[in-house]
N, C-alpha and C positions, 0 to 999 in steps of 0.2 A: 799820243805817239809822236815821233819824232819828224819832221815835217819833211825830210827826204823820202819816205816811205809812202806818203800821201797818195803817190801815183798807183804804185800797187796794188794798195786796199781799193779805191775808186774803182780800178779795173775792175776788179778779180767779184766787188758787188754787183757790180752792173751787170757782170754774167751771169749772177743768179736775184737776179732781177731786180738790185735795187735800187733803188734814186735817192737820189741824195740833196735834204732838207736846208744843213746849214753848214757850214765851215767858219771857223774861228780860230785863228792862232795867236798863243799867249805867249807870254814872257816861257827863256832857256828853249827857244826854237821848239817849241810842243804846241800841235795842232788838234782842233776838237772839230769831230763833223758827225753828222745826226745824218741817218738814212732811215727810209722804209722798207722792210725787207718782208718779203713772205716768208713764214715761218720755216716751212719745209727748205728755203735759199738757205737758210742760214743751219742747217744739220751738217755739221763736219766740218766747218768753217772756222771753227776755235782753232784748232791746230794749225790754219794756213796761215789764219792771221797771226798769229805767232809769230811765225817761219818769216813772215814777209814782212813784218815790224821788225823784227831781229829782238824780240822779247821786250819790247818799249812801247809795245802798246796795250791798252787797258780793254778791252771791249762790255759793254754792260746792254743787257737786254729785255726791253719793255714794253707786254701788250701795249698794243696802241687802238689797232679795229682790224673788223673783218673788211674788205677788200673783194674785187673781182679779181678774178683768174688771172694769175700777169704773164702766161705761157709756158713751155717749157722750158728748162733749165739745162743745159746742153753738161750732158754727162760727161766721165773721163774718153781721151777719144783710142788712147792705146786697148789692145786685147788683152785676151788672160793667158795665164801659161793653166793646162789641165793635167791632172793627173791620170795618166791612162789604166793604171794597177792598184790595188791593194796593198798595205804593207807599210814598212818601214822608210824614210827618206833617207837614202844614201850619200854621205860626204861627197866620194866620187861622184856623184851623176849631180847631185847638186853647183859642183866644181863646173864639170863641163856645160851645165845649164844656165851659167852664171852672165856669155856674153848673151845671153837671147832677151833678158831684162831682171826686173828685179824681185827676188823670191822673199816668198814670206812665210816659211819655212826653213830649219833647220837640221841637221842628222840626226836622225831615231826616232824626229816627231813620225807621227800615224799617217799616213795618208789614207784614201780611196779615190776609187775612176768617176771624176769630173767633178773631183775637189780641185776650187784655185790654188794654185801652190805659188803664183807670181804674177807679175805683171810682164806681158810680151812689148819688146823693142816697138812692135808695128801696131797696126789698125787691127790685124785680125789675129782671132784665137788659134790657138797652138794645142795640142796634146803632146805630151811629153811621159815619159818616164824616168821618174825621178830614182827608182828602186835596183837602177842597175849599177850596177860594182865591176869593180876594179877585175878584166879578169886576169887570172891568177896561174902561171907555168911553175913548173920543175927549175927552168934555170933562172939563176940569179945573176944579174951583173951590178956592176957600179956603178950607179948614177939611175938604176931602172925604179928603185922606191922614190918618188920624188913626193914632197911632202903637199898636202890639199890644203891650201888659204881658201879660207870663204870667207866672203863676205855678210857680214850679221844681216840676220833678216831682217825687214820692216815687218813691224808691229801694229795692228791698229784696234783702237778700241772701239766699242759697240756704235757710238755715232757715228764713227770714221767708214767704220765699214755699209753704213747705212747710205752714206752720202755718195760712196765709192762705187757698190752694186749697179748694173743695168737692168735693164725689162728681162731678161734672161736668165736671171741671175739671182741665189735666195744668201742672208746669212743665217748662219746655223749660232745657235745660242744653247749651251749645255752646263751646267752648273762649275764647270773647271774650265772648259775650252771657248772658244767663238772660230768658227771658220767661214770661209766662205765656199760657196759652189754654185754650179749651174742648176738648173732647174730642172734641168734634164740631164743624166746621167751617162747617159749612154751615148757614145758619139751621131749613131745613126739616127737617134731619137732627135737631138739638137738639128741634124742637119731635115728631118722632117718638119720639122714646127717650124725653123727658119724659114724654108719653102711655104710653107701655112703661113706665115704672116706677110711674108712677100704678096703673096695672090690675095691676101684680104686688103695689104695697100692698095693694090691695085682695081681691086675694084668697085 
């Protein structure tokens, strides 16, 4: 990879817990460095590293041995956006769901209640309905149809979504689709088992 990048990769392993063995930089400013990563650190990792090399880096990957536990791996720290209804996903409500973070989801795809449809701005999860439209009067004036830009969803594939999920949180694997969702469907059911796992931290 290119040896401006360096800092990034370094970071971004050591968060999911890896140390790092050797560094070497060769001739045309390209740098080589050797880590030990626990397997599980390195699911969904291919795409970041990408992103954070700016496509100039190579990554290659080689049992090496089993290991003790190196802790845990601190997960994404933003919420999800949830789907409260059944149904279709609506341009409109996709439009206006657009500053609350980023969907992954499109108009016409399927949804269901307490399917991820996005990622939330903040810390904590959101319900939303994405299946509500535009509503529609008798009068017309000028300038009242105004046209819905959305933004293309993020897409992620099977390891992406593997490394993305929290303790709460299942992916759905179907022979055409991958989605994601909660574990629990139902809002009131989530906010039970939250409360359940709270008092078992605690005691």
């Amino acid at each position: 990879m290119d040896q401006e990048y360096c800092q990034a990769v370094v970071e971004k392993l050591s968060q999911r817990r890896g140390n790092m063995i050797d560094m070497r930089t060769s001739s045309g400013n390209k740098t080589r460095m050797i880590f030990y990563v626990p397997s599980r650190g390195l699911i969904g990792y291919q795409s970041q590293f990408l992103t954070d090399t700016r496509g100039t880096g190579i990554m290659n990957r080689l049992f090496h041995s089993y290991g003790p536990y190196k802790g845990k791996i601190r997960g994404r720290r933003n919420g999800a956006l949830i789907s409260t209804d059944k149904g279709q996903a609506v341009a409109y409500a996709i439009f206006n769901l657009q500053d609350r973070g980023v969907m992954f989801v499109s108009h016409n795809d399927p949804v269901y209640q307490g399917m991820i449809i996005g990622e939330h701005n903040r810390e904590n999860d959101l319900d939303v309905n994405v299946l509500k439209g535009k509503k529609l009067t008798n009068v017309r004036a000028s300038g009242t149809d105004e046209a819905v830009t959305l933004t293309p969803p993020r897409k992620m594939g099977l390891e992406e979504m593997m490394a993305y999920i929290n303790e709460d949180e299942l992916v759905e694997v179907t022979p055409k689709s991958l989605r994601l969702r909660k574990k629990f469907l139902i809002p009131n059911e989530r906010e039970i088992a939250k409360k359940k796992a709270k008092a078992e931290a605690l005691a």
